[in-house]
ZAKOL-691195 format. One record per residue: residue in three letters; x, y, z of N, C-alpha, C in turn. Coordinates in Angstrom, 1 decimal. Example, Ala and Ser with C-alpha at 12.3 -4.5 7.8 and 13.67 -1.06 7.14 Angstrom:
2
type;npx;npy;npz;capx;capy;capz;cpx;cpy;cpz
ala;13.2;-5.7;7.8;12.3;-4.5;7.8;13.2;-3.3;7.8
ser;12.8;-2.2;7.1;13.7;-1.1;7.1;12.9;0.0;7.9
//
This chain:
238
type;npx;npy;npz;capx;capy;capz;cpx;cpy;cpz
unk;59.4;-54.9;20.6;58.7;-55.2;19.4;59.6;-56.0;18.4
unk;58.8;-57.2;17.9;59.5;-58.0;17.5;59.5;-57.7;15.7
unk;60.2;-58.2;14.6;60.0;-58.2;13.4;58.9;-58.7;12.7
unk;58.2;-59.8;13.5;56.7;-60.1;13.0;55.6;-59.4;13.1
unk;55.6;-58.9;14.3;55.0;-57.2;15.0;54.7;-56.5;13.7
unk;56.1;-56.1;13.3;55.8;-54.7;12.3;55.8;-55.1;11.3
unk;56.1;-56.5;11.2;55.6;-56.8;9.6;54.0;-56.8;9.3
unk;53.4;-57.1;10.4;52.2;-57.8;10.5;51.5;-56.1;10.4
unk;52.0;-55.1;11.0;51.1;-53.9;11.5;51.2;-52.9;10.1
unk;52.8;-53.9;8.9;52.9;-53.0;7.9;51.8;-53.2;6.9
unk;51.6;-54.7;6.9;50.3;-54.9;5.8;49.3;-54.7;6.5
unk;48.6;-54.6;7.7;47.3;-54.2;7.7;47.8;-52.5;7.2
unk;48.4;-51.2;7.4;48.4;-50.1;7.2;48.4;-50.5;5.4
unk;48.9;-50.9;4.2;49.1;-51.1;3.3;47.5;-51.8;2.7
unk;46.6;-52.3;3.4;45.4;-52.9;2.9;44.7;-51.8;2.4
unk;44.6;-50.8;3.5;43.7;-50.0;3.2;42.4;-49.9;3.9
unk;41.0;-49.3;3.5;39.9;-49.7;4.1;39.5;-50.8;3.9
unk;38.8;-51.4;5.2;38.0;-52.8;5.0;36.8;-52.4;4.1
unk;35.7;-53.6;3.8;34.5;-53.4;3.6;33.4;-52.5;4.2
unk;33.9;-52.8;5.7;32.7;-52.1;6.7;32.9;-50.8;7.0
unk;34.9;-50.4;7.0;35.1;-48.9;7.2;34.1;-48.1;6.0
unk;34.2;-48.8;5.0;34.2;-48.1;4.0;32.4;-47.7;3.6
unk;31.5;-49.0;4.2;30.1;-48.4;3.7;29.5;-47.6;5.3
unk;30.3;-47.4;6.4;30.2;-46.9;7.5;30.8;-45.4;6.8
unk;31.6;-45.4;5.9;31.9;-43.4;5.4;31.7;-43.3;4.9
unk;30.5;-44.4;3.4;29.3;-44.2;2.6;28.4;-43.5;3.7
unk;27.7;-44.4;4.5;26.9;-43.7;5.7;26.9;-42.2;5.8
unk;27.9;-42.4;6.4;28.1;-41.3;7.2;27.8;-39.8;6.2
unk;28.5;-40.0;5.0;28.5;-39.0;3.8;27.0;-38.4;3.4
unk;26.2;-40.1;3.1;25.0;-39.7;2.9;24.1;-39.1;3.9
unk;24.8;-39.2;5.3;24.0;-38.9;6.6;23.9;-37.0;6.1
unk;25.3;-36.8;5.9;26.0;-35.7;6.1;24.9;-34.2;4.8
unk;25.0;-35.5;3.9;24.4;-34.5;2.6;22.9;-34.6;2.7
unk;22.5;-35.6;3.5;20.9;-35.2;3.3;20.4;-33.9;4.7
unk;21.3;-34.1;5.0;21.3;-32.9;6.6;21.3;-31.7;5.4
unk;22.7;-31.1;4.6;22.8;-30.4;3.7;21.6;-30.1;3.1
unk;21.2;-30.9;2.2;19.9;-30.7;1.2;18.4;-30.5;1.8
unk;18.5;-30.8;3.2;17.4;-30.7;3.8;17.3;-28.9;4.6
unk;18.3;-28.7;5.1;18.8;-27.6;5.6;18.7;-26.2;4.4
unk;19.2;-26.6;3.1;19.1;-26.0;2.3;17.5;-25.8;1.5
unk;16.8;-26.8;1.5;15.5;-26.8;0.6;14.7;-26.1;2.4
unk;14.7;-26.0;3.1;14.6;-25.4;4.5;14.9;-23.8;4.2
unk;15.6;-23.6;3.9;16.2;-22.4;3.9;15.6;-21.9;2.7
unk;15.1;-22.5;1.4;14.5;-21.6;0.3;13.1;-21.8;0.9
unk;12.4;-22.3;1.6;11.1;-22.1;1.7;10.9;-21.0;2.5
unk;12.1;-20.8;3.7;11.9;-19.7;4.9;11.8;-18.2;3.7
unk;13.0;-18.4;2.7;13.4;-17.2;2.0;11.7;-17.1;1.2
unk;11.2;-17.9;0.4;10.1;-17.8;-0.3;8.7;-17.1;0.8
unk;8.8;-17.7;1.9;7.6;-17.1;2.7;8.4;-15.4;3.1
unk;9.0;-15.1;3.4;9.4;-13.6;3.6;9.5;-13.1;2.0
unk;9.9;-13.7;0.8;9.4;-12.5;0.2;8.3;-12.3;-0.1
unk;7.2;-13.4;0.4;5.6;-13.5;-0.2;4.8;-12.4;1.0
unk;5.6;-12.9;2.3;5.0;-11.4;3.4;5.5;-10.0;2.9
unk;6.9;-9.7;2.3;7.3;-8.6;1.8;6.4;-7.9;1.0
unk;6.1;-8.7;0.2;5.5;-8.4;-1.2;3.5;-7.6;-0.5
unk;3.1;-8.5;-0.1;1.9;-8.1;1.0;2.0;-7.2;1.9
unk;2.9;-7.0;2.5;3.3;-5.6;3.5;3.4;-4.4;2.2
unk;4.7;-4.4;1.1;4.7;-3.4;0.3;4.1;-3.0;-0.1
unk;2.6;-3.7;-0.3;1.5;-2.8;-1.1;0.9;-1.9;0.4
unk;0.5;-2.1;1.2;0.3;-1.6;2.5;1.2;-0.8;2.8
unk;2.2;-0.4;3.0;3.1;0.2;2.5;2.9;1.6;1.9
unk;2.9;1.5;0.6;2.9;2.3;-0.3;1.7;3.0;-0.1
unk;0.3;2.7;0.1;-0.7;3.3;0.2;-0.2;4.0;1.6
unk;0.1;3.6;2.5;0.2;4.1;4.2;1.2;5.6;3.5
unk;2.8;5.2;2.6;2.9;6.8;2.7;2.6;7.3;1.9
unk;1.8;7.2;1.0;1.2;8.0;-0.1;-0.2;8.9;0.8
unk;-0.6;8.2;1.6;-1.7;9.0;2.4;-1.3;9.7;3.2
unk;-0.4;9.6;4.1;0.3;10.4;5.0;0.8;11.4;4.2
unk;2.0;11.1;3.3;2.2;12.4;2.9;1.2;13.4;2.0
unk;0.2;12.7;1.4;-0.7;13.9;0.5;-2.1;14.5;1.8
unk;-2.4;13.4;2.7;-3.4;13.9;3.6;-2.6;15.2;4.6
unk;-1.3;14.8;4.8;-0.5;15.5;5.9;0.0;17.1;5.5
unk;-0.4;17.4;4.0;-0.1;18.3;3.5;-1.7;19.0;2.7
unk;-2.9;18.7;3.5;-4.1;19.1;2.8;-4.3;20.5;2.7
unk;-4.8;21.4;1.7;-5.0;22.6;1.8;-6.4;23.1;1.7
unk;-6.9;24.0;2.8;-8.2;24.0;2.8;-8.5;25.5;2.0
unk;-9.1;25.2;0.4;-9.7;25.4;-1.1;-10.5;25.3;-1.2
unk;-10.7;26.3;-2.2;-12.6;25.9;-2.5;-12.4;25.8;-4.2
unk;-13.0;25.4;-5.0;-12.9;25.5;-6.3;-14.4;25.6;-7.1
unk;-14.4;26.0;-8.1;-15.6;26.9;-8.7;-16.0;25.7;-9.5
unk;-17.9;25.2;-9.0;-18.5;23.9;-9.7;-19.9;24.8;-9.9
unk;-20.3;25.0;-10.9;-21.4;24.6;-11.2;-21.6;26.5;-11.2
unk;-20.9;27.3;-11.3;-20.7;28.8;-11.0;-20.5;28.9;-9.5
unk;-20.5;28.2;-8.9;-20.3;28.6;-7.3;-19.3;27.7;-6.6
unk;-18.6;28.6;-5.4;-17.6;28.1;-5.1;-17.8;27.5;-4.0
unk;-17.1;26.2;-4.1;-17.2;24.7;-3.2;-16.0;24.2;-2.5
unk;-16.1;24.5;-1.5;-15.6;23.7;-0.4;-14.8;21.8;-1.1
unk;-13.2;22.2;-1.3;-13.3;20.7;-1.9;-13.3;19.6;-0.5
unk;-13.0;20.0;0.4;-12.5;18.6;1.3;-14.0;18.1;1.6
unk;-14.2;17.1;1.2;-15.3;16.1;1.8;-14.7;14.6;2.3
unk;-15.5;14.1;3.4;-15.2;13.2;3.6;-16.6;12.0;4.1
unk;-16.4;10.4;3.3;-17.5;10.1;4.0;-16.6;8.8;4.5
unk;-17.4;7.4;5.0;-17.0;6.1;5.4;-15.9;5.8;4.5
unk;-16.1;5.8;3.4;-15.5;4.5;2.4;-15.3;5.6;1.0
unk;-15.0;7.0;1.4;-14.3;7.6;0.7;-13.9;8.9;0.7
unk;-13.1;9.8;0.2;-13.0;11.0;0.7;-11.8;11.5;-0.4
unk;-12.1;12.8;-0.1;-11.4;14.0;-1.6;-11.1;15.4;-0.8
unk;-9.7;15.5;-1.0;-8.7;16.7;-0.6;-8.1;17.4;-1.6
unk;-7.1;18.6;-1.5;-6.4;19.0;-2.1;-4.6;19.0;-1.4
unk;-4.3;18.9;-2.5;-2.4;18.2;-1.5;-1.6;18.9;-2.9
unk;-1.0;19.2;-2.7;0.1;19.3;-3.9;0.9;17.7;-4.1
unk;1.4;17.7;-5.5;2.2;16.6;-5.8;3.2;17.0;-6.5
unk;4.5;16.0;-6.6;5.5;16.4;-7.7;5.6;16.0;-8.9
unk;6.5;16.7;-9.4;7.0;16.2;-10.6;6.8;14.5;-11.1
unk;7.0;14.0;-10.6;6.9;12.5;-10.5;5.0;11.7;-10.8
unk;4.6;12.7;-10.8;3.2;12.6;-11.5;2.7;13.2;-12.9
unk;4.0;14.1;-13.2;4.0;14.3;-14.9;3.8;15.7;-14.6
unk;3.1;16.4;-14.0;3.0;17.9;-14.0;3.0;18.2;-12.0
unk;3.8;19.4;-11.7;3.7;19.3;-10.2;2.9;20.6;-9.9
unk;2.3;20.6;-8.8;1.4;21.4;-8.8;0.2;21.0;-7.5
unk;-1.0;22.0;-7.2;-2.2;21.8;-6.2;-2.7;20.8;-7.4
unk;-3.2;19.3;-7.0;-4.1;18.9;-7.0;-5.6;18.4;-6.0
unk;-6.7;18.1;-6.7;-7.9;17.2;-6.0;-7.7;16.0;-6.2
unk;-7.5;15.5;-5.0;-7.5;13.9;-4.7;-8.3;13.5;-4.2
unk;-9.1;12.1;-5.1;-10.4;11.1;-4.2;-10.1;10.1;-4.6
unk;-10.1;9.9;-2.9;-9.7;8.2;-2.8;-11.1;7.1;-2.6
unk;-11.0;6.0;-3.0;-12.6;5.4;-3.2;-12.0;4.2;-3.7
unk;-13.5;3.3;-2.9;-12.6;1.9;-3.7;-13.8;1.6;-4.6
unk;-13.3;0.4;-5.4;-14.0;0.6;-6.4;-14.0;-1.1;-6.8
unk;-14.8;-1.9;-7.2;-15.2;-3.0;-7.5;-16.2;-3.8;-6.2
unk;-16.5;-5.1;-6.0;-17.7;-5.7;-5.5;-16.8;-6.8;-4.6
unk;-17.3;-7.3;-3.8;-16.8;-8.4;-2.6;-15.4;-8.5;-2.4
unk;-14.8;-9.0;-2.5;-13.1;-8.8;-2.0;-12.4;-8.4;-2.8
unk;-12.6;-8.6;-4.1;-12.0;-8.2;-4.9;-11.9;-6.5;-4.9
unk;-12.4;-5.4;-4.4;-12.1;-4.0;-4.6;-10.6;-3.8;-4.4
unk;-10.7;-2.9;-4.9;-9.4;-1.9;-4.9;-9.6;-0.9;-4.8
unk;-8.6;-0.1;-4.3;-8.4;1.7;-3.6;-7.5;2.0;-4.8
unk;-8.7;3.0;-5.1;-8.7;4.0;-6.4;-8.4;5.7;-5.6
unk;-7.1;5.9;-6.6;-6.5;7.4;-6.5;-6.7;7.7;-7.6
unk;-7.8;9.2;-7.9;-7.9;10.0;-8.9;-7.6;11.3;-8.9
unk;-6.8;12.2;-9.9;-6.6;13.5;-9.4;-6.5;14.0;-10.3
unk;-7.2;15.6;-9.7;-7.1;16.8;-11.1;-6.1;17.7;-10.7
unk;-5.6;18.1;-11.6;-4.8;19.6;-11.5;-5.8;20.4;-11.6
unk;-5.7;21.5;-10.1;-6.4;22.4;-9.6;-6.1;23.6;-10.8
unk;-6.6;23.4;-12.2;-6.8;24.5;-12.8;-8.0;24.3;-14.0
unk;-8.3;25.5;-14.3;-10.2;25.4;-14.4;-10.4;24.8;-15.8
unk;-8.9;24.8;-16.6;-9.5;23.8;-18.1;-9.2;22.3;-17.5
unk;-8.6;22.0;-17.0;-8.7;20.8;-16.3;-10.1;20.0;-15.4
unk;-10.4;21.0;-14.6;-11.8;20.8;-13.6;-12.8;20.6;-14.8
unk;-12.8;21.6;-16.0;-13.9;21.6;-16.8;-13.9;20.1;-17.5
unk;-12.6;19.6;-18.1;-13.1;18.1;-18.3;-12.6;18.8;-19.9
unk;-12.3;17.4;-21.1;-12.7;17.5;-22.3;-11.6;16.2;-22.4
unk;-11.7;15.6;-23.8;-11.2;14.7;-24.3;-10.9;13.8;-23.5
unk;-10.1;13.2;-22.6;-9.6;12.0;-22.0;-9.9;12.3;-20.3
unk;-10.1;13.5;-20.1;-9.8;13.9;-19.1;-11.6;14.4;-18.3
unk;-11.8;13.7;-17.3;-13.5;13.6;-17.0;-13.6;14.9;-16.3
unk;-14.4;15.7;-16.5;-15.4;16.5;-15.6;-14.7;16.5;-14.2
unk;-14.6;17.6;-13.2;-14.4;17.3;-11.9;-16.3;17.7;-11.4
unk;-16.4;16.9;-10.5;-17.8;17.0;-9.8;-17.4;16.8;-8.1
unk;-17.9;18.0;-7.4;-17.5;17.5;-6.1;-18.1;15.9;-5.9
unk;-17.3;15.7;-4.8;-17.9;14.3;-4.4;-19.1;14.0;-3.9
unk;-19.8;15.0;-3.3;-20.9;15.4;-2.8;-21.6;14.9;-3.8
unk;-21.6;15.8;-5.2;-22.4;15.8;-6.2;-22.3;14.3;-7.0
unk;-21.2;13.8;-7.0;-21.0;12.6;-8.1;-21.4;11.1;-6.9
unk;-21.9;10.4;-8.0;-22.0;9.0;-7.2;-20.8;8.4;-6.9
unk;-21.0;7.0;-6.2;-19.2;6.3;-5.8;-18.8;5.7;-6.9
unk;-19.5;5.0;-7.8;-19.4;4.2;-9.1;-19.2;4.7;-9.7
unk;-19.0;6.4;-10.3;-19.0;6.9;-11.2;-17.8;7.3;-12.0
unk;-16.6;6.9;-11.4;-15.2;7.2;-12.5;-15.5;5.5;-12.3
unk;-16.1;4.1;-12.1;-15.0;3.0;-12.5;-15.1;2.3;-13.3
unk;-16.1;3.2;-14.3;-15.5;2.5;-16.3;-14.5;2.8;-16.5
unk;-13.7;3.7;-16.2;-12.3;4.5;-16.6;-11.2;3.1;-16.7
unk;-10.2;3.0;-17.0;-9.5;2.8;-17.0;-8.4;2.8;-15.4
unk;-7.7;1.9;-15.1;-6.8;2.2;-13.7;-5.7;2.8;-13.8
unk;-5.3;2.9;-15.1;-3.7;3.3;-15.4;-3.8;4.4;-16.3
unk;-4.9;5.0;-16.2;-5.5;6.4;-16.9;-4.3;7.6;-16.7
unk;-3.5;8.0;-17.5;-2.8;8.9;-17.7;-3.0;10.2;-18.5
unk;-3.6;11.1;-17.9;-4.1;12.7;-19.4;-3.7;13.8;-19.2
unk;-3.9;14.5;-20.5;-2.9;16.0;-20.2;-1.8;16.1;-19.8
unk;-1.0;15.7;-20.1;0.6;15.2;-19.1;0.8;15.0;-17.8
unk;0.0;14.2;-17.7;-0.5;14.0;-16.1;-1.1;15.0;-15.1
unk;-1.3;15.8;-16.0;-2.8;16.7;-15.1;-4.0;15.7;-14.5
unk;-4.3;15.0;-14.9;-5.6;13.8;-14.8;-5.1;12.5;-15.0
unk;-5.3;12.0;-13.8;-5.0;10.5;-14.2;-6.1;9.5;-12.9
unk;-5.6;8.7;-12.7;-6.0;7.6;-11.6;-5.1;6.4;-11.9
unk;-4.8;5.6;-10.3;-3.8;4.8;-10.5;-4.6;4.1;-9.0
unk;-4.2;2.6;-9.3;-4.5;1.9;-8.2;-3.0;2.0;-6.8
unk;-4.2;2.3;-5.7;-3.1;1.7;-4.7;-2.9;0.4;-4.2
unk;-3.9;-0.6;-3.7;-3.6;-1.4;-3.3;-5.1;-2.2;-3.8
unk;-4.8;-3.4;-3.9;-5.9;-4.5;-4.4;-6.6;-5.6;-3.4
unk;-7.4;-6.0;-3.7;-7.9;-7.4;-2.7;-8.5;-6.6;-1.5
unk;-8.8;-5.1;-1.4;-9.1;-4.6;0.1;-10.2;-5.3;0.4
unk;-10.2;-5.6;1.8;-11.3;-6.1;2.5;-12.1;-4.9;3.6
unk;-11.4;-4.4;3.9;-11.8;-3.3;4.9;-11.4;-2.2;4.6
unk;-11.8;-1.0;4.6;-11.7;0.3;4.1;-12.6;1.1;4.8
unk;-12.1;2.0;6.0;-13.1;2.5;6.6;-12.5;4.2;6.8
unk;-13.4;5.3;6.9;-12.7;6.6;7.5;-13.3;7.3;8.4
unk;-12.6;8.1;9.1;-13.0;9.0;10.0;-12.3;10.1;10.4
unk;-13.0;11.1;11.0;-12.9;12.3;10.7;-13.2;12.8;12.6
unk;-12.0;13.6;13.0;-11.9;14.2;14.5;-11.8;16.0;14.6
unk;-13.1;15.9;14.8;-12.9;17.8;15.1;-14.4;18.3;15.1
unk;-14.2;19.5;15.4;-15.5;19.7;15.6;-16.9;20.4;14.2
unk;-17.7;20.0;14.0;-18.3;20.5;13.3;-19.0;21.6;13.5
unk;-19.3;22.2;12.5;-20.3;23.5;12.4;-21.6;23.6;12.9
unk;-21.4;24.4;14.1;-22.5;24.9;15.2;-22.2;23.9;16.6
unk;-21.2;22.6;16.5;-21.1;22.6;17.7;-19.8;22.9;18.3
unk;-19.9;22.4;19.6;-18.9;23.3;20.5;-17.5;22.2;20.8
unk;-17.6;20.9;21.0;-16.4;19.8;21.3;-16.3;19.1;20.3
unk;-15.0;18.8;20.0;-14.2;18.3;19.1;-15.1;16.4;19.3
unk;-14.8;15.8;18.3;-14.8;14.4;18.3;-15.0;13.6;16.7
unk;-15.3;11.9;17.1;-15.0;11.2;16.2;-16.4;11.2;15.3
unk;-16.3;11.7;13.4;-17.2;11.6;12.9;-16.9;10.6;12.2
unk;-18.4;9.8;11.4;-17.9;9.2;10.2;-17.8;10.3;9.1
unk;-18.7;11.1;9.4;-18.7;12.1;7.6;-18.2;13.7;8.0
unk;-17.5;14.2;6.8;-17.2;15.5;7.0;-17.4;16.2;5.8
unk;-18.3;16.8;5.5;-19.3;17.0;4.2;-19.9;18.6;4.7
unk;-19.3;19.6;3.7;-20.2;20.6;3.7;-19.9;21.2;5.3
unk;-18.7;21.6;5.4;-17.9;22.3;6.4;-17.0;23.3;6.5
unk;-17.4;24.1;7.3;-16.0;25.7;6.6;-14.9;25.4;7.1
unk;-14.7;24.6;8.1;-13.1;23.7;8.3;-12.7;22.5;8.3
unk;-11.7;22.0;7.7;-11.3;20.8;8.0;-11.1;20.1;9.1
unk;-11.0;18.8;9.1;-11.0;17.7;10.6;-9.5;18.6;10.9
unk;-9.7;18.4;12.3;-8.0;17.9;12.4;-7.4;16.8;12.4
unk;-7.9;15.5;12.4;-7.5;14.2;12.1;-8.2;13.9;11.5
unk;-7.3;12.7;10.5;-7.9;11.6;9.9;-7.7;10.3;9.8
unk;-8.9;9.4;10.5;-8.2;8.3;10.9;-8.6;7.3;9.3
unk;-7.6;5.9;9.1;-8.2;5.2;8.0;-7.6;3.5;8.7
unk;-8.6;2.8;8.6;-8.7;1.6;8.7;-8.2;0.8;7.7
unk;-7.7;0.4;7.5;-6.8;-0.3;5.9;-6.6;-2.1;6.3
unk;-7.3;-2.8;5.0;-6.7;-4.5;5.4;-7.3;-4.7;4.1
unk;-6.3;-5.9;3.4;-6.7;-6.6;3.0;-6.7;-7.8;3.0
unk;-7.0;-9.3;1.7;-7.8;-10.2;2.1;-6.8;-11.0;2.3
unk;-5.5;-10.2;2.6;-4.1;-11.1;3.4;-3.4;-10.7;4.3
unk;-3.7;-9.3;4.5;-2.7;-8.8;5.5;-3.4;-7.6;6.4
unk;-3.7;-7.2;7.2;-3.9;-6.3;8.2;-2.9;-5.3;8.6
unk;-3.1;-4.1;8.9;-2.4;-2.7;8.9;-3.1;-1.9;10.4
unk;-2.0;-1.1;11.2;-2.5;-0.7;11.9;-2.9;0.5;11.5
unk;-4.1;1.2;12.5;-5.0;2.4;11.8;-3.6;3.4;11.8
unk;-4.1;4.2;10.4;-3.5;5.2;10.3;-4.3;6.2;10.6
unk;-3.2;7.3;11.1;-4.1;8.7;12.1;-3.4;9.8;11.2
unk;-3.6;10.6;10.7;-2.9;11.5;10.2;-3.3;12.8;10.6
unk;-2.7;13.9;11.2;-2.7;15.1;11.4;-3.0;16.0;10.5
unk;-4.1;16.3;10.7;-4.1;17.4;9.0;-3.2;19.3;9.7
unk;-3.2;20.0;8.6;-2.4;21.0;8.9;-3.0;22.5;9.6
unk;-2.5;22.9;10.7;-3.4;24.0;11.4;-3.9;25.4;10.3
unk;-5.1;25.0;10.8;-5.5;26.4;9.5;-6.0;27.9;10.3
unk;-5.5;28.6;10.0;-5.8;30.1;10.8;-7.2;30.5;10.8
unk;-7.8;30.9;11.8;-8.8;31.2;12.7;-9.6;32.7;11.5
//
């Protein structure tokens, strides 16, 4: 290698980038970052659709254990209407009323009556939870706090002037929504009824000296679908 050689090889290293290196690693840069920006605005729409399914499952959700646990703990009670004592568990299609204990976390803990029922017109309904504290100035009703009427006796429309976020007596009485938009709301009831002999699937369970042993419920709404829940009610002595 001659001295013209490395003269020649020291100024091209001393020029630097040509024109064309240079808008070829423009290129390339902007190749690089629109990959980035596309990848990333990619990545917030994936995050946006899962918390929008999240959010749709959680209300499904919340009703699924709130019925398991208060159905899965039913106690078969009678409570005193009208001077005579009534059988509380009834059950029909599209609504139904037990007794479950609740905790502290509802303001007083204790045996309550729970009826579940939905309540508004075309898709719009919602699954309404109302409950009394199973004691007889409460059942009797006064000031904020309604009348208990078996379900038998009361119509389905009949608590939904109330209020949804109805709080009374320190939470002896209240109602709270579970879940909104329901489209399907169905129930049923497995066991055998009074005077016959084999267990099976009813829609109604009304005016019975024992409770189902299951209870199945159909649950969807006008976004998301739920598999039937079956709940085991608790063995009651013979």
């Amino acid at each position: 290698m001659n001295r013209r050689t490395i003269s020649n090889q020291g100024r091209r290293a001393g020029r630097g980038f040509t024109l064309i290196e240079l808008v070829i690693a423009l290129a390339i840069i902007g190749l690089i970052s629109l990959l980035l920006f596309s990848g990333l605005r990619l990545g917030g729409r994936s995050w946006e659709a899962v918390e929008t399914v999240g959010e749709r499952l959680s209300g499904l959700r919340l009703a699924d254990g709130v019925l398991r646990r208060t159905l899965g703990q039913t106690r078969p009670i009678s409570a005193v209407y009208d001077g005579q004592s009534v059988q509380v568990f009834a059950g029909e299609s599209e609504r139904i009323e037990w007794a479950a204990p609740l905790s502290e976390h509802v303001g007083l803990s204790g045996l309550y009556i729970l009826r579940l029922e939905l309540e508004g017109t075309d898709e719009a309904r919602t699954l309404m939870l109302t409950r009394w504290l199973l004691h007889p100035e409460i059942l009797e009703g006064g000031g904020e706090v309604v009348p208990w009427e078996p379900m038998t006796k009361q119509e389905a429309a009949s608590l939904s002037d109330l209020r949804t976020d109805l709080d009374a007596a320190d939470g002896a009485f209240g109602r709270a929504w579970l879940l909104a938009k329901v489209s399907r709301f169905e129930l049923a009831y497995y066991g055998v009824l009074d005077g016959e002999s084999e267990a099976d699937w009813h829609d109604e369970w009304l005016e019975q000296a024992r409770l189902p042993k299951l209870v199945r419920i159909r649950l969807e709404t006008t976004e998301q679908s739920w598999p039937d829940l079956v709940v085991t009610l608790p063995d009651q002595p013979r």
